[in-house]
N, C-alpha and C positions, 0 to 999 in steps of 0.2 A: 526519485521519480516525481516526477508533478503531471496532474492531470485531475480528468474526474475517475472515479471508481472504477467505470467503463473500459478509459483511458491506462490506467496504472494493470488491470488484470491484461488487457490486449501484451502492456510492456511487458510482463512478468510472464507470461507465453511465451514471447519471442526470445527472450535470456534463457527462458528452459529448452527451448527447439536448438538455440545454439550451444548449449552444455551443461549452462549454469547450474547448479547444484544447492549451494547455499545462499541466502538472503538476509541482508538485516535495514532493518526497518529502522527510522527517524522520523520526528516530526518538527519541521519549524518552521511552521509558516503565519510567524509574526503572531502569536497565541498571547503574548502580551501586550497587544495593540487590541483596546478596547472594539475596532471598527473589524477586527477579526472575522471573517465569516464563519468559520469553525476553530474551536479550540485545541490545544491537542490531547487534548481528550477524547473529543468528537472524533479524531483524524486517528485516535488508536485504537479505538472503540470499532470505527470500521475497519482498518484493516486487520486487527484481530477476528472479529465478526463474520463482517462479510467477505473479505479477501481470501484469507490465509485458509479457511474452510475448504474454498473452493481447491484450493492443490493438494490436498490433504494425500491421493494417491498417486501425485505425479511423481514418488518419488527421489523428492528434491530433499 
C-alpha cells in the first residue's frame, strides 16, 4: 500500500470490511536514496506504532 498514514489505515478498513484477515507489512520506498523522505525505519516505526495499534480488536 502507498499513501499517508491517514491513507494506508482508510486501505486496511476496506481489506478487513471485505474479508481480509491477515497482513504483511514491507517497506521500500527507496530508504537508500539519501533524498528519502523517510527511512525505513521511520516507515516501520509507524506502522508498528501507530497503525497496527489501531486494529488490535478487529480481529484480524
Amino acid at each position: 500500500m502507498i499513501g499517508s498514514k491517514e491513507e494506508i489505515i482508510k486501505k486496511i478498513r476496506r481489506y478487513i470490511e471485505a474479508g481480509a484477515d491477515h497482513f504483511v507489512f514491507s517497506s521500500n520506498n527507496g530508504a537508500s536514496s539519501k533524498n528519502a523522505p523517510f527511512t525505513y525505519w521511520d516507515a516501520s516505526r509507524i506502522i508498528s506504532e501507530e497503525i497496527i495499534p489501531l486494529f488490535k480488536n478487529s480481529n484480524i
